[in-house]
Every structure is written in C-alpha cells, then in structure tokens.
C-alpha positions in Angstrom: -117.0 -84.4 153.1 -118.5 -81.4 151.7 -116.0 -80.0 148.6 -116.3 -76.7 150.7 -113.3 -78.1 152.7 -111.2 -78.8 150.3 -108.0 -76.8 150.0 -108.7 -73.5 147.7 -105.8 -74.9 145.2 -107.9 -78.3 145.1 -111.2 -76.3 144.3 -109.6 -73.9 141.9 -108.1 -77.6 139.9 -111.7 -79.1 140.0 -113.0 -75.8 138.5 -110.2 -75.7 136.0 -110.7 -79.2 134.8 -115.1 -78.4 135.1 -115.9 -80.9 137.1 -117.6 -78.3 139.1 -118.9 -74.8 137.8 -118.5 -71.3 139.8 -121.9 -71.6 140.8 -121.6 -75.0 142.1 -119.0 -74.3 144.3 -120.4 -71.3 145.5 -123.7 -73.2 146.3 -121.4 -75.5 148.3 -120.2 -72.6 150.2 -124.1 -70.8 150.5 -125.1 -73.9 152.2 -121.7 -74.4 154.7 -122.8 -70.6 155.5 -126.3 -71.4 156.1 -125.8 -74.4 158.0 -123.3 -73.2 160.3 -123.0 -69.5 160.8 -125.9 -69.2 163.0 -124.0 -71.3 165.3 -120.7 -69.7 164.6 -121.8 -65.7 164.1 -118.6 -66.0 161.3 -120.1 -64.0 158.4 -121.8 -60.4 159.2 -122.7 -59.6 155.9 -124.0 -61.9 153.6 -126.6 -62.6 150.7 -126.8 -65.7 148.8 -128.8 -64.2 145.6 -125.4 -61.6 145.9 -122.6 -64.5 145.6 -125.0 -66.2 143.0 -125.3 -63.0 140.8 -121.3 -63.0 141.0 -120.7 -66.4 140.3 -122.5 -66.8 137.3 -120.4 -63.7 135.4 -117.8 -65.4 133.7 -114.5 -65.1 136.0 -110.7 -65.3 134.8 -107.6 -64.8 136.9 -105.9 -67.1 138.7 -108.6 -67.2 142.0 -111.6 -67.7 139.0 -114.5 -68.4 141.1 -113.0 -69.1 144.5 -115.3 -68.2 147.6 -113.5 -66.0 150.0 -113.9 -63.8 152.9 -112.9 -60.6 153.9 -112.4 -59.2 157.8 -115.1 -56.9 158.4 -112.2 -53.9 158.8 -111.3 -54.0 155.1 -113.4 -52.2 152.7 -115.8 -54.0 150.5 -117.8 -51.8 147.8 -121.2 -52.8 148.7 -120.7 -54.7 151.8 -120.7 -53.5 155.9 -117.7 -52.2 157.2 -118.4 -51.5 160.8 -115.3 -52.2 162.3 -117.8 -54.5 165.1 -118.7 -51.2 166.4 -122.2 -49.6 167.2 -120.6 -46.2 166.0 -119.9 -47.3 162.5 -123.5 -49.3 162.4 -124.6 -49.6 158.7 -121.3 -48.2 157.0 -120.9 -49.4 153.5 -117.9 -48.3 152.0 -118.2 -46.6 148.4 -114.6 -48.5 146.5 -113.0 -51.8 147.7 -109.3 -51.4 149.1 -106.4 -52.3 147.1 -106.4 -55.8 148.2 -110.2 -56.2 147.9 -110.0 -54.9 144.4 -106.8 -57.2 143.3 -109.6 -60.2 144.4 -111.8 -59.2 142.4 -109.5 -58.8 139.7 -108.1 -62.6 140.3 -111.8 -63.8 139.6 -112.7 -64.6 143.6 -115.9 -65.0 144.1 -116.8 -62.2 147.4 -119.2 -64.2 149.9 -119.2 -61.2 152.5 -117.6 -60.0 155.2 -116.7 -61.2 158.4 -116.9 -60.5 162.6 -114.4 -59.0 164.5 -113.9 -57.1 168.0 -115.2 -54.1 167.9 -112.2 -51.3 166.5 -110.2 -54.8 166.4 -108.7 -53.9 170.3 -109.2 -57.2 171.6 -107.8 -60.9 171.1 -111.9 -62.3 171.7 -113.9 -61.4 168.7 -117.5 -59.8 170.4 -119.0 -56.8 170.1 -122.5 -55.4 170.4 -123.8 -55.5 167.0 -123.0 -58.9 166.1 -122.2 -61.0 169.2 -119.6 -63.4 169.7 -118.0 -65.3 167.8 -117.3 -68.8 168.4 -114.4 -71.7 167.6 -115.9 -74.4 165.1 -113.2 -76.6 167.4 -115.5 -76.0 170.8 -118.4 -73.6 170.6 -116.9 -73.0 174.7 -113.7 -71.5 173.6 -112.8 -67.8 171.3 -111.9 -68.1 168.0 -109.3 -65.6 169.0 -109.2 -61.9 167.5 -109.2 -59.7 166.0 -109.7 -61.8 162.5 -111.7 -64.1 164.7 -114.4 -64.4 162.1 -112.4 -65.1 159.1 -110.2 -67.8 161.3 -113.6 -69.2 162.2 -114.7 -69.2 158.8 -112.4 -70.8 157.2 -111.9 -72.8 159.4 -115.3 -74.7 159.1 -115.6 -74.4 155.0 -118.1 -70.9 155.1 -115.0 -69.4 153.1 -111.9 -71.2 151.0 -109.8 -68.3 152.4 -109.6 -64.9 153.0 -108.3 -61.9 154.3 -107.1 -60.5 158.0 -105.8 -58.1 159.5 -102.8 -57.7 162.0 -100.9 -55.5 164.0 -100.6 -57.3 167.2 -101.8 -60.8 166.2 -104.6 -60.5 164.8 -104.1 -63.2 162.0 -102.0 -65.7 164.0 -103.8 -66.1 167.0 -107.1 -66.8 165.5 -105.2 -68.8 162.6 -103.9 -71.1 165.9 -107.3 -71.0 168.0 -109.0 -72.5 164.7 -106.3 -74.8 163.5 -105.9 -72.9 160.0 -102.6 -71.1 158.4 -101.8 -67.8 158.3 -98.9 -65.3 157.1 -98.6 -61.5 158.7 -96.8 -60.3 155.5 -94.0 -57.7 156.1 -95.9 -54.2 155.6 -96.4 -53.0 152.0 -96.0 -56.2 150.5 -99.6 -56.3 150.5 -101.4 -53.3 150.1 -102.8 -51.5 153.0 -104.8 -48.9 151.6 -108.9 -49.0 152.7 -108.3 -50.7 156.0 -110.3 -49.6 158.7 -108.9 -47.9 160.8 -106.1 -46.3 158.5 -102.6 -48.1 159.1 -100.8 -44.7 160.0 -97.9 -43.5 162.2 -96.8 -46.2 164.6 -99.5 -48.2 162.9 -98.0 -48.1 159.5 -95.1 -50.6 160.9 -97.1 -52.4 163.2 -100.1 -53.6 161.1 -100.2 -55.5 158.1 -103.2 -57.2 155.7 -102.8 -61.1 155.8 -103.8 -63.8 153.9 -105.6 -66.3 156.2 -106.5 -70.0 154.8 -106.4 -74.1 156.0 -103.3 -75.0 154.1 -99.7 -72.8 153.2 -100.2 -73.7 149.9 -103.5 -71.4 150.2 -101.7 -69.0 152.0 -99.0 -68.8 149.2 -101.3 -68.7 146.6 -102.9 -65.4 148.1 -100.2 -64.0 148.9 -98.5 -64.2 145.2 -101.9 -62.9 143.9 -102.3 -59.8 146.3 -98.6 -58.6 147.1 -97.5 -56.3 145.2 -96.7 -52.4 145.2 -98.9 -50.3 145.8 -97.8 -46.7 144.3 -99.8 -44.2 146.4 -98.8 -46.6 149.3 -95.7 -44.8 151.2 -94.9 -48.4 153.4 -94.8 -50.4 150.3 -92.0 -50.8 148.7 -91.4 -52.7 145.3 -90.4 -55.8 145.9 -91.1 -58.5 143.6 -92.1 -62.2 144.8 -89.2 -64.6 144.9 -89.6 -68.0 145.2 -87.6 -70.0 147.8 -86.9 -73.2 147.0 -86.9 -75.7 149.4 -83.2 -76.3 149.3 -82.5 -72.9 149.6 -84.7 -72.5 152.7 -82.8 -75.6 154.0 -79.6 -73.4 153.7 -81.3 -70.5 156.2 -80.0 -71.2 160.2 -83.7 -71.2 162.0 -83.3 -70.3 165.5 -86.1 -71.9 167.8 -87.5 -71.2 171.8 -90.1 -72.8 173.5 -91.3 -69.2 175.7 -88.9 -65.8 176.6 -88.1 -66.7 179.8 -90.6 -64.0 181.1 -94.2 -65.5 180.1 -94.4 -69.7 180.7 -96.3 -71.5 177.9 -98.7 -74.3 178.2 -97.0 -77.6 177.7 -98.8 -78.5 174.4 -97.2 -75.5 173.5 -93.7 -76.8 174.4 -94.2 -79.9 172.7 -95.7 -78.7 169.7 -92.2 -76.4 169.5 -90.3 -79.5 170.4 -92.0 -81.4 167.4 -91.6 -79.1 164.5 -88.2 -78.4 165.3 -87.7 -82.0 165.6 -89.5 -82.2 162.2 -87.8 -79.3 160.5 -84.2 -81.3 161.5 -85.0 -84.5 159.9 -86.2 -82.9 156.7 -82.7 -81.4 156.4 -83.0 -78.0 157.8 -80.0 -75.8 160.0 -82.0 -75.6 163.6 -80.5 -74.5 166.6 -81.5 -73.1 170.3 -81.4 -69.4 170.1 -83.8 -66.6 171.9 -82.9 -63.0 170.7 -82.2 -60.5 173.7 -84.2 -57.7 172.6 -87.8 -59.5 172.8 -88.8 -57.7 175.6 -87.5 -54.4 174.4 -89.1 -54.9 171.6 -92.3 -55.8 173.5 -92.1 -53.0 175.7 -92.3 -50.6 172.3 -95.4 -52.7 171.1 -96.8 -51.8 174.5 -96.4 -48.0 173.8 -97.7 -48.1 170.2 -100.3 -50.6 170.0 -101.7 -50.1 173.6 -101.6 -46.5 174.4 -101.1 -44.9 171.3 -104.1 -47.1 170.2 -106.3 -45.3 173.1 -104.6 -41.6 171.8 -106.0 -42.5 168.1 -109.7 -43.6 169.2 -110.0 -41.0 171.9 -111.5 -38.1 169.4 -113.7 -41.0 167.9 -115.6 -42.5 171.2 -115.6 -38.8 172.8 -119.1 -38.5 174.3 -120.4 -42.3 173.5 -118.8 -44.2 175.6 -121.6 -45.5 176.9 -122.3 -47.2 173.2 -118.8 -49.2 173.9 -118.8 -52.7 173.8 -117.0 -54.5 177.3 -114.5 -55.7 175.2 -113.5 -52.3 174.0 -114.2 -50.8 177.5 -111.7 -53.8 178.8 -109.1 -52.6 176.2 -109.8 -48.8 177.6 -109.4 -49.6 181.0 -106.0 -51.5 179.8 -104.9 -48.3 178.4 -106.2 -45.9 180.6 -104.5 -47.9 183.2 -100.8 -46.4 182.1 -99.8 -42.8 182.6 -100.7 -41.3 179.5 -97.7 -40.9 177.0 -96.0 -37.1 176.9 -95.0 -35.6 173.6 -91.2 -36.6 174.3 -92.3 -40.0 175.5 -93.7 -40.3 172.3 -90.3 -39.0 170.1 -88.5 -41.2 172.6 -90.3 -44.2 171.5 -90.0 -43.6 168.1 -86.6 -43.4 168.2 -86.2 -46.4 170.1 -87.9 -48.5 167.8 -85.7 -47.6 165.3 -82.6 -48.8 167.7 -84.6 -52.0 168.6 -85.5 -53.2 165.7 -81.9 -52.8 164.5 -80.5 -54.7 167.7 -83.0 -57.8 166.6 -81.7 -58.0 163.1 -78.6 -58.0 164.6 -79.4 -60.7 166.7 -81.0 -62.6 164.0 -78.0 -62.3 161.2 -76.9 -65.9 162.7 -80.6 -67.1 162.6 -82.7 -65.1 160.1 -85.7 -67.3 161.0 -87.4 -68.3 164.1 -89.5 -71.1 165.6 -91.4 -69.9 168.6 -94.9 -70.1 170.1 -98.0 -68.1 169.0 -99.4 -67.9 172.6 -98.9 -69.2 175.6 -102.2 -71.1 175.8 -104.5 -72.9 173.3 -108.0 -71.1 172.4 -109.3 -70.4 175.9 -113.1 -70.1 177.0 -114.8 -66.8 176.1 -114.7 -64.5 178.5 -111.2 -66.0 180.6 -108.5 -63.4 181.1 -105.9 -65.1 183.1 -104.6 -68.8 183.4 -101.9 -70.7 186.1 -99.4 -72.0 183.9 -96.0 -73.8 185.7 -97.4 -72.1 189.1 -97.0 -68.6 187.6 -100.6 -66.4 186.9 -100.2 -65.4 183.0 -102.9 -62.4 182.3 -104.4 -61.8 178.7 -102.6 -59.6 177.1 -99.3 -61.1 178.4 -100.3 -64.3 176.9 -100.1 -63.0 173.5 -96.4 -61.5 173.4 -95.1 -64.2 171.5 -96.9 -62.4 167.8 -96.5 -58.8 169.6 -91.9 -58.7 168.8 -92.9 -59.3 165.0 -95.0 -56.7 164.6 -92.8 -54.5 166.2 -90.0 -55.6 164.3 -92.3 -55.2 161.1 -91.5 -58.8 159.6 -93.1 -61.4 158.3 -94.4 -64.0 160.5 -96.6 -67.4 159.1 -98.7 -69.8 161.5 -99.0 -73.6 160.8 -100.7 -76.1 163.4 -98.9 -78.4 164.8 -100.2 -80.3 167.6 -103.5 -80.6 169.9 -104.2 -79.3 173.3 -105.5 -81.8 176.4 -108.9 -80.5 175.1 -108.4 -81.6 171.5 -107.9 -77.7 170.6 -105.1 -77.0 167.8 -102.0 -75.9 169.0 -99.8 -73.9 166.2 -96.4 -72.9 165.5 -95.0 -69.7 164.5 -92.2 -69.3 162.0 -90.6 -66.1 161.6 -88.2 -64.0 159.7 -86.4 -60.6 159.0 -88.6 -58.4 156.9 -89.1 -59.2 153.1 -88.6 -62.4 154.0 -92.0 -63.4 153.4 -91.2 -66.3 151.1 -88.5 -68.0 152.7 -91.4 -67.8 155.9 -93.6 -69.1 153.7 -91.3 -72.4 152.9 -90.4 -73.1 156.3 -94.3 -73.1 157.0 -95.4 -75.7 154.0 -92.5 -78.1 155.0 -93.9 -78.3 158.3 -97.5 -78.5 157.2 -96.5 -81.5 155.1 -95.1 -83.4 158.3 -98.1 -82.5 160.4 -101.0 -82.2 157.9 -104.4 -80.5 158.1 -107.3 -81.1 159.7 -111.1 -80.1 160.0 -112.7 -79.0 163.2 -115.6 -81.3 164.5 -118.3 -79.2 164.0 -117.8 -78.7 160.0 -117.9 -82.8 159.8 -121.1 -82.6 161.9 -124.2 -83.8 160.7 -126.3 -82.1 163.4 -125.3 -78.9 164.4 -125.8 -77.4 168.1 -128.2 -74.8 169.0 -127.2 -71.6 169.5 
C-alpha cells in the first residue's frame, strides 16, 4: 500500500523520524494524482513541478510537509478559484484566506485545489468546466457535494487531508459518500475569511470551513492547527481549544435517532445508528433515545436561508447568463424559483425566528448536549438520481439530506465518522453532534467510535489497473 494512504499523523511521524523526505512524500502523492484523477476529476488545479518547488523549501510547523487539498471555493494565492462555474473561468485569487494562509504557515505542502458544484448549490459535484466528479468507492455513484472533490480526494490518497466547506452539508455528506471523516466546526472557530462566495448575513451562521481527512485523529489535528480567532472576523469569537478527555466525554448524556419521523432512512442507515450507539454504550458512554422537537422548525429556517435566500444572493451575479449555467445549478434554480419569493417582512420574520429556534434546540439538548443521528437518508447514490422508495415512502433530493441541514441552522459543530457498508459495499457514516463550541467534545465522541469501527480504503486506490474514463 502506497504511503499516500497512510493517516496524515502516520506521514507527518515518518517525516519526523526521516524515514521519508518532503519531496518523497509528495512524489507519493504526484503519482496517486496522476494515476487516478483522470478517473476521478478530484483535483482542478494542479502542477507537479509546483508541489515539487514547495516541497523542497525547508518546512517547520506542525503539518511540515504534509500534502493537502483545498475546496476549489477557498482562496489559494496562485491557484483557480472558480467556484465550478463558467462565470468565474480562470479566477486566481491574489492572497490565500486565513485558513489557507495558517497551512502554509504549519509547513503543509499545497498540491492544488479541488472540484465542486458549480457556486457549491448542489449535493452532486458537476459543473461545466470540469465535469463530474466521481466516488473512488463506485465510479457509478457521486461523491456527494459540495466538497465532493476534496472527499474524493482524500479518500483515494491524491491528498492526506484538506479543507471543505459547509453550510448545508457540504463536508459531511461527501465525508459519508467516500467513507472519510469530517468535522463542520461551529462558525468562527475556523476562520472564514476568503471563501468564495463570502459567508455573510444568513450565511455567516449557516456556513462554516471544515477540516475533511480518513481518520479523526487527522481531523483533530487540523482542526487544532487552523482554529483560532480571527480578529477582522465578526463570527469568530475567541475561543481557545480545549481538550476533552475521553472520561470527560463519557460524562456528556448523547441523545441518539435513527430518522425524524418525517424522512425514512435506508436500513444500512438504521443499523449503522444501531451500531455506534451500541458501540458508544459498551465503551462507557451515557446514550439514550432522544429526538429534539424543533428539527423540523429548524429545517424549515434552513429552507428559507440556504434555499431561497441562496437564489436572492446569486440573482445580481447570473443576471443575463443564464444560459452559461450548469444543470446542476439550473436544478438548484428551479428548486428555488419554485417557492414564492421571500418579502422583506418574511425575511425579518425569519430572522427572528431563528433566533427563537435555535434557542428552543439548546433547550432541548441541555439533557443531551450531543447527538447520534444519520447523515442522509441513503448511501452515495448514482449520479444523476434525485429520488429513491425507501420503507414505501418516495424520499426526493434535497429531503434526503435534512439530517446535516438542523446543524447548520443551529450553527454547531457537527463531525462524520463511517460506520458501516451499504448492500452495495458503499460506506455508510454516522453523525455526531453538539451545542456550539462544542467542537472538541464532537471531536472525542467521533475518534472513540472510529476506534471501534476503523478505517478503510476504497477499492479503486488499492487498484492496480485503473478503469477508463
């Protein structure tokens, strides 16, 4: 197995200790990329002489000469940042974001950027400059969006770990399509600043930068290198990491569901909640049966914000060139366009009532500060599938997702960890939960599951002959 999917803490010890160089390992990762992404359509910007050039400057900092990724959304000096849209073709941003900038400073090595949906509407990562991009578990099935090609990436050694984005799922679902880890952070703990598009108004709750990778251990190793305040941020507060113990977490009542009651899961799904909870019991934890009320107030809200306040930002933007729109983006329009478009005192309304909502669900969660739930109702599906039967009951797209949607609504912290397998052999991952800030409590809860379950490769990354295209 190639040392390209090893865990990043396992390649950062063997570059500690020199039994491999910067450049070595970054080779490792070159040839992953070379050999795979024309299958996968992961990376969107990348040059080999570039991550050579970088790897042999001496690096120091705690990520010293660890390959990563960055979501093509995030600004990279030097790099594309098209946002997977045909209106931003060729954009190179002129300074990293904050995140991008606290890589650097950690010594990561920058490989290039990576695919999404085009303005990161959609929970399939396609658009018209780049294509599609597909699951290294079944080249059939999404990788999920809209950090699709980071998930992807990672998932099949191109990258050690990386960086998302999320304000409707956008880490977790791709983190459970491609069987990796991922943590939605509670906003402001990691900066925000330089994403594309700019996480403002309803956005500046709703969407957060995450750390995507194959093991927690990754994700917590990212996340204690890039959190931090940022002070020209106004979201981010300064909160300083914390570790949680693992007897402490024990001592924190997680409340666990298998669906709302409103949208039926797959069974995979079920079991795969069954099983961690099971899991979580026997290593000593406080689990109990509990579904907050407010979920689908809460959903509602993300509806409003996300959906058709999304359309009210991008409106200006695509005026006049619609006919450059990807049909992913033009499915997310006709979504939108669908509802009866939002009045100013709909608007104040709303934001008012998120307020009240998200109060109501820390309420609900002061007897169970964390939660075990699904991350979708389904496993990866096949690219291009908008609806499924599940239990008897048709369960549409966007539906299928509402089990990431509360959190961001709620603006907590919410980690993915896989679990279990689908009929297919597709990864089928858990989501843990918690009130916001706290990410590291989240964060334990996810590596004690991780170390029942363990980690695993796709197929394709094992392969030693590589579909077509």
């Amino acid at each position: 197995m190639s040392i390209a999917l090893l865990s990043a803490v396992e390649q950062l010890a063997l570059l500690a200790r020199g039994a491999v160089s910067p450049l070595e390992l970054a080779e490792e990762h070159i040839r992953q990329i070379e050999r795979l992404n024309p299958v996968l359509h992961a990376l969107v910007d990348f040059d080999a002489e570039r991550v050579r050039a970088q790897a042999r400057q001496t690096q120091r900092g705690p990520l010293a000469g660890l390959p990563v990724t960055v979501k093509s959304s995030i600004a990279v000096k030097g790099y594309k940042c098209e946002i997977g849209s045909v209106l931003h073709r060729g954009f190179v941003p002129e300074e990293d974001a904050a995140v991008v900038a606290r890589l650097r400073a950690a010594g990561a090595t920058l490989l290039g950027t990576t695919n999404c949906p085009e303005f990161l509407m959609a929970y399939e990562t396609d658009n018209l400059l780049h294509g599609g991009t597909v699951n290294p578990w079944s080249l059939e099935h999404s990788a999920g969006g809209s950090s699709g090609g980071e998930a992807a990436a990672i998932a099949a050694g191109l990258s050690a770990g990386g960086l998302g984005s999320d304000s409707g799922g956008s880490v977790r679902v791709p983190a459970h399509f491609c069987g990796i880890c991922a943590l939605k952070p509670t906003p402001g703990r990691v900066p925000g600043r330089g994403h594309l598009p700019p996480c403002v108004g309803p956005f500046s709750i709703l969407g957060a930068i995450g750390p995507m990778a194959r093991t927690v251990g990754d994700v917590t190793l990212l996340f204690r290198v890039l959190s931090g305040q940022d002070a020209v941020d106004p979201v981010s507060a300064p909160v300083e990491l914390r570790e949680v113990s693992l007897e402490e977490a024990k001592r924190i009542p997680i409340g666990w569901f298998e669906d709302d009651g409103i949208t039926p899961v797959t069974e995979e799904t079920r079991q795969a909640i069954r099983d961690a909870a099971a899991a979580l019991e026997r290593r000593g934890f406080i689990v109990g049966k509990f579904r907050p009320k407010s979920l689908e107030a809460a959903r509602k809200l993300w509806w409003k914000f996300f959906v058709q306040c999304g359309e009210m930002f991008y409106a200006p933007m695509i005026r006049g060139r619609e006919a450059e729109l990807s049909p992913v983006f033009r499915e997310f329009l006709s979504i939108a366009r669908a509802e009866e478009p939002l009045s100013a005192e709909q608007l104040l309304m709303a934001w008012a009532e998120c307020d009240l909502v998200r109060s109501r669900l820390l309420a609900e969660m002061e007897d169970y500060p964390l939660l075990l739930t699904p991350v979708c109702a389904t496993a990866a599906f096949r690219h291009g599938e908008r609806e499924w039967m599940i239990d008897g009951q048709k369960v549409k797209y966007l539906d299928s997702m509402r089990y990431t949607q509360w959190f961001n609504l709620l603006a907590s912290p919410s980690a993915v960890v896989p679990v279990g397998r689908s009929a297919e052999g597709l990864p089928v991952g858990v989501q843990i939960a918690g009130r916001p800030f706290a990410d590291e409590a989240v964060l334990t809860v996810a590596a004690a599951l991780e170390s029942e379950f363990g980690t695993f490769p796709p197929p394709l990354a094992l392969a030693k002959i590589i579909p077509s295209e």
